[in-house]
N, C-alpha and C positions, 0 to 999 in steps of 0.2 A: 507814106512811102518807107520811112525810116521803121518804123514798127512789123512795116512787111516783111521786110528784110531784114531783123533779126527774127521774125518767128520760121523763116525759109532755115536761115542759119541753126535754129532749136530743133527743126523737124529732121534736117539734111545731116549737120556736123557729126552724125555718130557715123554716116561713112566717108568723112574726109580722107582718114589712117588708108582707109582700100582705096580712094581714087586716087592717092598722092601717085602711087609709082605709073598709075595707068596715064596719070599729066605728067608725068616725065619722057614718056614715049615708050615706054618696056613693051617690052610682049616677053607671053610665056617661051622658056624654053622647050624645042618642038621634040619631037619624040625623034628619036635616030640621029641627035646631036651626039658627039664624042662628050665619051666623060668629063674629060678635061674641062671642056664646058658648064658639063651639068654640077660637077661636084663640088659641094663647100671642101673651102679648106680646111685643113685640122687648125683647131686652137690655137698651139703655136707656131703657125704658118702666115695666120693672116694676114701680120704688118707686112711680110714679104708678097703673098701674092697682092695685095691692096696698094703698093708702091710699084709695082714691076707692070701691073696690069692699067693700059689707057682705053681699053673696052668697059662701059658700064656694066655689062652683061657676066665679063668676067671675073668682077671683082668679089673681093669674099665681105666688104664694106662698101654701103652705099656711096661714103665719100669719101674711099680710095685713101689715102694718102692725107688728104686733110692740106694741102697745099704742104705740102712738106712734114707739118707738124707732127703726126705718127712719127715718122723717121727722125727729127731730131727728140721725140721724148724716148724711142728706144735706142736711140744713142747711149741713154741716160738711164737706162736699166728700167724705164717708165712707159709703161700700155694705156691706152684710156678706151674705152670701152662702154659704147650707147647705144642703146637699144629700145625699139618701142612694139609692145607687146596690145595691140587691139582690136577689140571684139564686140560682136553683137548675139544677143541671146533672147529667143522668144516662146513662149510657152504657150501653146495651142488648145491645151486640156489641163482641167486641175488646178490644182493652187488654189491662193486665195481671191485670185483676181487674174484673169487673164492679159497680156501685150507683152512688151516688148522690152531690153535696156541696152544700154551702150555702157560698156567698162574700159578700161585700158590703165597701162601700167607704164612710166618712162623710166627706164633704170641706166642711172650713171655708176661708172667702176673705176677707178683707178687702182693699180697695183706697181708697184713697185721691187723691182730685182735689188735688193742689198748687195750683192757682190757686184754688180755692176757700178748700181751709183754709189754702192759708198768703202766698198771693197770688203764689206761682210759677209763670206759664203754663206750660203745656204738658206738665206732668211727672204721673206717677202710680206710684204705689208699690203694691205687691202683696204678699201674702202668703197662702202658703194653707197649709192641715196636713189629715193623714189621719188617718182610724181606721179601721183595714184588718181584717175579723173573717173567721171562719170558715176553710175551707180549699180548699187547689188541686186540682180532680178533672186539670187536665191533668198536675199532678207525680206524682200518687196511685194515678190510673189508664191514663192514656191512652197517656204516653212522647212528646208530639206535639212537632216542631218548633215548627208552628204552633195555641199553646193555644186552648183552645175561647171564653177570653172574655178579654177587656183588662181584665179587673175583678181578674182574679186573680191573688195577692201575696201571702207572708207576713204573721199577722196581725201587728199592734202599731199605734201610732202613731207617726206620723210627721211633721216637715217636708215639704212639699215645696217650692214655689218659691217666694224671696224676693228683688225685684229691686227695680229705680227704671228707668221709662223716661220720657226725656226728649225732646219732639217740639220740631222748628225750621223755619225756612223756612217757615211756612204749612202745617204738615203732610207738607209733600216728605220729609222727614228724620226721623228720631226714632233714636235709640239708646240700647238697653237694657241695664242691667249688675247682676250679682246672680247669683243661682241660678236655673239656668232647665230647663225639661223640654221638650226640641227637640220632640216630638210634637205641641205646641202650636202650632207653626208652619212646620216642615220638613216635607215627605215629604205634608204634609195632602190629602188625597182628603174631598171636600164629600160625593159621594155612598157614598162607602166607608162615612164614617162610620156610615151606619146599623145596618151590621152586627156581630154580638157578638165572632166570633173576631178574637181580638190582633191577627193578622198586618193586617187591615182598615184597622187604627190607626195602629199603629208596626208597619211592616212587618217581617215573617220575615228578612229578609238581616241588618240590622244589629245587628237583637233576637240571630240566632246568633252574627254575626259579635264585634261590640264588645265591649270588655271590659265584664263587668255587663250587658251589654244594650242600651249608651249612655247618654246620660243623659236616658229617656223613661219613664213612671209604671212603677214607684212612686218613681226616682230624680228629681234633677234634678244638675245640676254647674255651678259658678261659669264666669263667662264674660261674654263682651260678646257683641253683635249688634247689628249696624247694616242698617237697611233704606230706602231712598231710593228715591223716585216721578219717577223722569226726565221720564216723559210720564204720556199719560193710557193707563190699561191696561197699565202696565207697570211692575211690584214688582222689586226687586232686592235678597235679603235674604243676608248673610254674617254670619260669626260665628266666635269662636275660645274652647275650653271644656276645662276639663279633663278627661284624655282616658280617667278611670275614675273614675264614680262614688264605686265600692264603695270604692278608696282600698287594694291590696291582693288578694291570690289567698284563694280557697276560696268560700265561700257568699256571694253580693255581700250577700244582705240581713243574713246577719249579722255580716259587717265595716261594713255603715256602716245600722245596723238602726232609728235614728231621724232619720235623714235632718242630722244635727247636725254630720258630720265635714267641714268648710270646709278646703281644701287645694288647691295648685296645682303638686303636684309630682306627677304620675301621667300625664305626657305630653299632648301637646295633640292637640286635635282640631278640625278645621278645617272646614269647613261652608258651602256657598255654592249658595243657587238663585236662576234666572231667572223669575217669573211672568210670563205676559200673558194676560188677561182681554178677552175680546169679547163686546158685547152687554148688557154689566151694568146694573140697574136703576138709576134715578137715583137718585143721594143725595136730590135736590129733589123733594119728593112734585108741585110743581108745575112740574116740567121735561118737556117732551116724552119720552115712553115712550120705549126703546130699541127699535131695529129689531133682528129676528134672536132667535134663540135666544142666554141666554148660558149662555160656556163658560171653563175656564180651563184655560191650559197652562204644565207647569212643566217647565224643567230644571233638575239640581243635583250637586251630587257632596259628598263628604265625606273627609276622609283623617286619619288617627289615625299620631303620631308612636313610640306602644309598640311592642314586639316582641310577632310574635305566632307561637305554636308552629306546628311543621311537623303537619299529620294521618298524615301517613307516615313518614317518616323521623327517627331517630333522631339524638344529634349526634355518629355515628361514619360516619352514611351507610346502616346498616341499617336496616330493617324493623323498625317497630313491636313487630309480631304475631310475630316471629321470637324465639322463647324466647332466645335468646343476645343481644338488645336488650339497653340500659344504661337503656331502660324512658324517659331524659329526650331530648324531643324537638327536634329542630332547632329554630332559628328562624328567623324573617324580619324583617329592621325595616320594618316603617310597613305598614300597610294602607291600603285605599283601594276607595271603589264609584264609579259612576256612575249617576242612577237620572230617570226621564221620569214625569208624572203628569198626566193627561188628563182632565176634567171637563166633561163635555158634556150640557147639553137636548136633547134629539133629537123630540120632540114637546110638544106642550100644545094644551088641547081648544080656547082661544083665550087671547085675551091677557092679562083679567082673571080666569081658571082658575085653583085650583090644581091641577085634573087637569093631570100632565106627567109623562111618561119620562125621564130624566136615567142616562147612561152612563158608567161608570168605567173606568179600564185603568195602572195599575200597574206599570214596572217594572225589575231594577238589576241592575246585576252587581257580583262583586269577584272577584279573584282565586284560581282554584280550590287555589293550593297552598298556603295560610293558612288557610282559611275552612275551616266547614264547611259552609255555603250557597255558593253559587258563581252564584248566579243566582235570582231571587225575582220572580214574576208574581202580580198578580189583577186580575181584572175582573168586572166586574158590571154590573145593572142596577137601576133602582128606578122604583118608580109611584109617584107621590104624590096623596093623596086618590081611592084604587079603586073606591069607592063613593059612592054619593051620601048627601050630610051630613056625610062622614068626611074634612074637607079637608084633617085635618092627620094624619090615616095613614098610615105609609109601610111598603110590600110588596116585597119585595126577592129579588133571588138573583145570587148572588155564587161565585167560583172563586176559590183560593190555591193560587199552586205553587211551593213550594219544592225546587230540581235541587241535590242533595248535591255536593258541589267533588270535582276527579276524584283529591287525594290521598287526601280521606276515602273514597272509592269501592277506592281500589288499598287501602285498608289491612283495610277489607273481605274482598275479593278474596285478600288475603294472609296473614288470618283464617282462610279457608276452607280455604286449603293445609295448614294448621298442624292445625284441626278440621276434619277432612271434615263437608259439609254446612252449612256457615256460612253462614248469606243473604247475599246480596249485595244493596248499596242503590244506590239511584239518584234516587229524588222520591220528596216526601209531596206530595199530594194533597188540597185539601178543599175541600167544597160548601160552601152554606151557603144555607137557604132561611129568610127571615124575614118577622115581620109587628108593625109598632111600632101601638102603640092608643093614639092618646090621649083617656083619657080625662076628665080637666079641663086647663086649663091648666097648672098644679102637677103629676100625676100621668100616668105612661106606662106604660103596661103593653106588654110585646113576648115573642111567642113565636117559641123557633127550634129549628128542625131544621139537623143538619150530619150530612157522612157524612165518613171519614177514610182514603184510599188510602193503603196501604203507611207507615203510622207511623214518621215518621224516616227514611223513605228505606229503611226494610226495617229495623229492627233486629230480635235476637234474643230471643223470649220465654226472661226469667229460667226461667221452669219447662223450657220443652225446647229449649236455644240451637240445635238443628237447625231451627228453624223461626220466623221473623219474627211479630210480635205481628201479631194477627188486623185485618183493615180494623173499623173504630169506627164506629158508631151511634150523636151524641149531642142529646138533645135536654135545651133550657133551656126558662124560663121566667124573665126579669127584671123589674124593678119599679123607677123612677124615681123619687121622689119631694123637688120641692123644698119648702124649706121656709122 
């Protein structure tokens, strides 16, 4: 009996996270509720609507007020902030193996207001930690450059970002120093975000490229950044960090596997973008509305001081793939990308709407004889609120392309000569059609469909290496819920 009931528990527990709010009693919010209803609160509104509000439905936290305890830690210039982020993903076509996984991510925050608790203008302290459960359908199944979700990471707990930032000048200035997870504020796509797969987030180039992946979830890496506001609509954010996470070669998450290994000997990495912003809504709810659509545009680059191995050549000047290789590969010092990011409203049904179309576009190079990305695009679109009553909905569809760098292509290539019949690679591929539901302010529900061209650029199915894993059918189902 007892064995029954834990194998029900192994079969069922991946949709506990979805059933919890449906055994609390929720039901969706219906379509032709008032906003007020439907609408999460802004960030820093929360602890206010989560204390004022005794309707479940209302609240912008599942648990409101926490018996008090919100309200006396923002007494104290102190927010706490939890969140569980869970999902399920299954692949129908393709890969190496076809079924199903269960992932999820538990993220604790605290931050801290210096002028409040401790009478220091301007400064704030952070801290956040994971509990990362379940497993990776993109490691298990799929072989993809670009994984099917950002969510997905070895399980354990973790650290993640612990910093202190310090603002001057009236806010012109601020500079942040600590452990930081660049995904936070480099590379950022407003309307990307909506979407599940990785590349969306922290894009495919530097995820392949950097040692570990850089320092973007589930890492972070010590470092400084400094951001300065010249004018008005224009961000300038730099920064210098160390330049591997993982701290060391082989599996990054299990050389630096609770996020604890503080170090500044692993080469640096440098990091610098230019925003400007047009059209942006007023900070002063009583300020003349902005004319125009707003949009925001970024350049930036990044350059990492490590050596990074050759994809072709060996360090005698042979081939790889050439059985009389010394198997240990050239190298290069210093890598380096360049990368543009685009963020634009392109309609709204009027001013005070939140029907609008909002466009994304995405994209970077590095250098093809280091990498094994050589080049990394996506673009997309999104509808916000597609229906009537559903204002804070968002329907989306998006493209990722990752162009394989042309040593990794020749070593391919040189593969084949060695095994007749060896695929040759060149781009992965992938769609991504989505639909985010919210439905309380607290709880999200999103479903998505994605399709997977040429996985990895063509790599070879383990079972028959004469022929490249099959193009991937994957479809999720995620679940938000704060708390």
């Amino acid at each position: 009996m007892q064995k029954n009931i834990k194998r029900r528990l192994r079969e069922h527990g991946a949709w506990l996270p979805f059933a919890l709010p449906l055994a609390l009693g929720m039901v969706p919010i219906a379509q032709g509720q008032s906003q007020e209803l439907a609408a999460p609160a802004p960030a820093g509104a929360r602890d206010q609507v989560s204390t004022e509000s005794t309707d479940i439905r209302n609240r912008a936290n599942l648990f409101g007020d926490m018996g008090g305890l919100r309200s006396w830690l923002g007494n104290r210039g102190a927010t706490l902030g939890l969140q569980e982020t869970s999902e399920t993903l299954r692949n129908f076509s393709g890969g190496t193996r076809r079924g199903g996984a269960y992932d999820g991510q538990t993220q604790l925050t605290i931050g801290v207001d210096t002028e409040k608790a401790f009478g220091l203008p301007g400064g704030t302290f952070n801290v956040s930690a994971l509990q990362i459960h379940g497993a990776s359908l993109s490691a298990r199944n799929l072989q993809v450059l670009q994984s099917a979700s950002g969510e997905e990471a070895r399980a354990g707990t973790r650290l993640w970002e612990l910093w202190y930032q310090q603002a001057m000048l009236d806010g012109k200035f601020d500079v942040k120093v600590g452990k930081q997870s660049l995904d936070q504020e480099f590379m950022v796509s407003q309307y990307a975000a909506t979407f599940m797969n990785a590349t969306f987030g922290w894009p495919v180039l530097p995820s392949a490229d950097l040692p570990a992946g850089g320092p973007a979830y589930p890492f972070a890496s010590l470092g400084m950044r400094l951001r300065a506001k010249p004018a008005d609509g224009i961000t300038v954010l730099g920064g210098v960090f160390d330049g591997n996470p993982a701290h060391g070669s082989g599996d990054p998450q299990q050389l630096n596997a609770h996020g604890t290994r503080f170090t500044m000997h692993d080469g640096a990495l440098f990091i610098g973008e230019v925003q400007y912003a047009i059209s942006q809504p007023a900070a002063d709810a009583s300020s003349a509305p902005s004319q125009g659509l707003p949009g925001t545009y970024k350049l930036g680059f990044w350059y990492n001081t490590n050596r990074f191995a050759d994809p072709y050549y060996d360090n005698t000047g042979l081939s790889l793939a050439n059985p009389a290789s010394t198997g240990t590969a050239a190298t290069h010092r210093g890598d380096y990308s360049l990368y543009a990011v685009a963020d634009q409203m392109v309609w709204r049904s009027s001013e005070d709407s939140a029907r609008a179309v909002g466009v994304f576009a995405r994209v970077m190079g590095a250098p093809g004889d280091r990498n094994p990305v050589a080049f990394g695009l996506n673009a997309g679109v999104t509808l916000t609120s597609p229906f009537k009553g559903r204002d804070h909905d968002v329907a989306g569809l998006a493209v990722g392309y990752a162009h394989i760098g042309s040593r990794a292509q020749s070593l391919a290539s040189s593969q084949a000569f060695y095994t007749p019949g060896y695929p040759s690679r060149s781009a992965e591929t992938v769609v991504e059609a989505t639909y985010q539901y919210q439905v309380t302010p607290w709880w999200q529900l999103q479903a998505d469909l994605q399709y997977v061209f040429r996985p990895s650029g063509g790599i070879p199915d383990p079972v028959n290496p004469s022929q490249r894993i099959g193009n991937e059918a994957v479809v999720g189902l995620r679940t938000v819920i704060t708390f």
